[in-house]
N, C-alpha and C positions, 0 to 999 in steps of 0.2 A: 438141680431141683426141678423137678415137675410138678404143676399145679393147673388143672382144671376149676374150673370156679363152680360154685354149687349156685349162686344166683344169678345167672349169667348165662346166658348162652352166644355162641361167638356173633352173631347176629349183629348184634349190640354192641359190640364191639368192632368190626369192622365195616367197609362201605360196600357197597353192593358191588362195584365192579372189582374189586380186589377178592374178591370173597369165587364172583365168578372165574376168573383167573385161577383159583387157586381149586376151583371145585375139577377141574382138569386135570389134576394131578392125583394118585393112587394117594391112599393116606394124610387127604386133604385139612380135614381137620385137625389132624394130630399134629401138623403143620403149620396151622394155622396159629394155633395153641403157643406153638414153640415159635413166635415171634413174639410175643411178650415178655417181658420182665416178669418173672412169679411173683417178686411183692407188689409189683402195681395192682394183679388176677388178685392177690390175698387183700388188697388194700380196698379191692371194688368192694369184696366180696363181704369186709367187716362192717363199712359203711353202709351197703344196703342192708346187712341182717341188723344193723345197730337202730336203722334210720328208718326202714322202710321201703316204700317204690323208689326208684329212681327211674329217671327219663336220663336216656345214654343215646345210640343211634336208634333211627325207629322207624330206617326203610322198610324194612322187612313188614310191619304193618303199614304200608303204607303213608306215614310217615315222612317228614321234610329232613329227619335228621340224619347223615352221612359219615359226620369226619370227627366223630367227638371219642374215638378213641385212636385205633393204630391210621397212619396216615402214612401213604406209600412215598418214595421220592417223586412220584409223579402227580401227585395231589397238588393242586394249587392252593389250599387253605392252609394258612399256619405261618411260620418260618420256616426259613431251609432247614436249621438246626433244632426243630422243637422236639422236645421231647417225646410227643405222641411219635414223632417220626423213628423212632429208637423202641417202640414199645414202651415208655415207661410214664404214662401219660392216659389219664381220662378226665372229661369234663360230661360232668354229671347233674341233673338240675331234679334237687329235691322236690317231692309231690307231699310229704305228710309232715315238717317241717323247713323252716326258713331257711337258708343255705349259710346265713351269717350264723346258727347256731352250732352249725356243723365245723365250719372256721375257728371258734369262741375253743370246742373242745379238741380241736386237733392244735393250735396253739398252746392249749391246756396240757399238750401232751399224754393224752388217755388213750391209748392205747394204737397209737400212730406212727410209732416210730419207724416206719419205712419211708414215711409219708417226710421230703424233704423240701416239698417247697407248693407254697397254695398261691392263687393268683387271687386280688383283693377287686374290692370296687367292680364286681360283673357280677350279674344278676345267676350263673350258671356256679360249680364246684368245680376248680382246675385244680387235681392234685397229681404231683407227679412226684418217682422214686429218683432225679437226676443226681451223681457222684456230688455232694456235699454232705459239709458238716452241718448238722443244726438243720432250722427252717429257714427257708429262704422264703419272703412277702416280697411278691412283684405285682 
């Protein structure tokens, strides 16, 4: 499956030095691309057209934010096994509604189902596509 994301640009999804790294190589973005999981790309992608703006990484403008989606083995933020480190993983922080309502409808099951496990109690959206059944609330 190959999937490009329509609101998205890879910016936003990865950190400034990974991205440099990878801009050295011939057919960098298409690469880039292809360390993602496609349902995570299609999961960003439903949430923001469903939601709104999202705030993702935002070095690129300037920006404080770095590690909120793919994270290298070399990244010190996260766990060694998180799932952003696998591609299947972003944390997302609603601008046009509350992030508990976004939780409320993907617990709802409406139209989420890739969507296998949300993180609760933080102020940000941590959805990720990790090998389970069901939703997992951590």
């Amino acid at each position: 499956m190959d999937y490009i994301p329509k609101y998205f640009i890879i910016h936003e999804l990865m950190s400034r030095e990974d991205l440099a790294k990878l801009s050295q190589r011939v057919n960098w973005e298409q690469i880039a691309w292809q360390i993602f999981d496609p349902r995570i790309l299609q999961v960003a992608d439903l949430i923001r057209k469903r939601y709104g703006k999202m705030v993702c990484n935002t070095w690129h403008w300037g920006g404080v934010c770095h590690y909120r989606g793919w994270r290298s083995s070399e990244c010190t933020v996260g766990t060694e096994y998180s799932q952003h480190r696998f591609g299947r993983a972003i944390d997302l922080i609603p601008v046009e509604v509350v992030v508990e309502e976004i939780r409320k409808d993907i617990k709802a099951g409406e139209d989420f189902h890739w969507i296998t496990c949300i993180e609760q109690n933080v102020s940000w959206l941590h959805v990720d596509c990790r090998n389970y059944k069901g939703l997992l609330l951590v």
